[in-house]
C-alpha positions in Angstrom: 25.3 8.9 2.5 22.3 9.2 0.1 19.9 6.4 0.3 19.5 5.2 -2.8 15.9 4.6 -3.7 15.6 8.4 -3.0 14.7 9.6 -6.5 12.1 6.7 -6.7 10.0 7.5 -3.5 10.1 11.5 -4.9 8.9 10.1 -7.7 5.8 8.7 -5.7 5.1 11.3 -3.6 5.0 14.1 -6.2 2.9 11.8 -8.9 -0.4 13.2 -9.5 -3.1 10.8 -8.7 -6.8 10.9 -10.0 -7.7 10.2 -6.0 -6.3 11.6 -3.0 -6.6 8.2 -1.5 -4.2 6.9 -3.5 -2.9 4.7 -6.8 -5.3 2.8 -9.1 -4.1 0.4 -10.7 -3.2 2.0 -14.2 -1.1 4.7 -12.2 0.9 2.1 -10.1 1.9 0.4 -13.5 2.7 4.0 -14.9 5.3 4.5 -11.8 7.5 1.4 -11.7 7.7 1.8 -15.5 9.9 4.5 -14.9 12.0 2.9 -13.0 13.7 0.2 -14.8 16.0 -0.4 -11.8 13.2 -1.8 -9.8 12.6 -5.4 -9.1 9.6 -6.0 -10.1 8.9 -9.3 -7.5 9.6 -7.6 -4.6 7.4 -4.7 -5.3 4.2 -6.4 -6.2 5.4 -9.0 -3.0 5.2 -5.7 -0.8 2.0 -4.5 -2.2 0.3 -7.8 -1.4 -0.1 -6.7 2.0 -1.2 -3.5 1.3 -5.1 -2.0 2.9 -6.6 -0.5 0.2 -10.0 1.6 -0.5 -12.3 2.6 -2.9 -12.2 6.2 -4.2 -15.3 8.1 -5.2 -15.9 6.3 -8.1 -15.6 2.4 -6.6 -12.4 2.0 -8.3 -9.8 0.3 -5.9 -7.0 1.9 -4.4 -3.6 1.3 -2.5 -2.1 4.5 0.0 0.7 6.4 -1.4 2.6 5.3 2.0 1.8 1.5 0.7 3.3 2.1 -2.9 6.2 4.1 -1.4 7.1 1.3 0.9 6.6 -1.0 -2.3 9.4 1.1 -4.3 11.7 0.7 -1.7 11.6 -2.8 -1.2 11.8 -3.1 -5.1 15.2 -1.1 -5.4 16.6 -2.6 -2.3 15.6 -5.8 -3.5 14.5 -6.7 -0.2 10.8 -8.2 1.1 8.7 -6.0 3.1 8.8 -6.6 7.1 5.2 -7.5 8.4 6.3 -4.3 10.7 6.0 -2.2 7.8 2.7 -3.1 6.5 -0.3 -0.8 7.1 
């Protein structure tokens, strides 16, 4: 069987970031706005315990691995593990 949230992570992994550390801020808002099935709580909940960096510029952050976990947890509707976090 097909996991469900599927679509969503390919949708993560094959966005094109401005910084190959990861998602600013702008682009993470870009991503669950095309997925209207997400739950939005759970998402930003997961991200909270995300490790972030500063790209070249001094712009903040978060790890594509981070924001795909975040997806997940928003289309399962479930809260992230502290297992799962970076």
């Amino acid at each position: 069987m097909k996991n469900s949230y599927i679509k969503e992570v390919d949708i993560v992994r094959s966005f094109k970031t401005r910084s190959s550390c990861g998602f600013n801020k702008t682009e993470i808002a870009r991503v669950v706005k095309s997925m209207p099935n997400i739950h939005q709580d759970r998402f930003h909940d997961a991200l909270m315990g995300s490790i972030g960096d500063l790209d070249d510029k001094g712009n903040f952050v978060i790890p594509r691995r981070d924001v795909e976990k975040a997806v997940i947890c928003g289309i399962k509707n479930e809260n992230i593990l502290w297992e799962e976090l970076s």
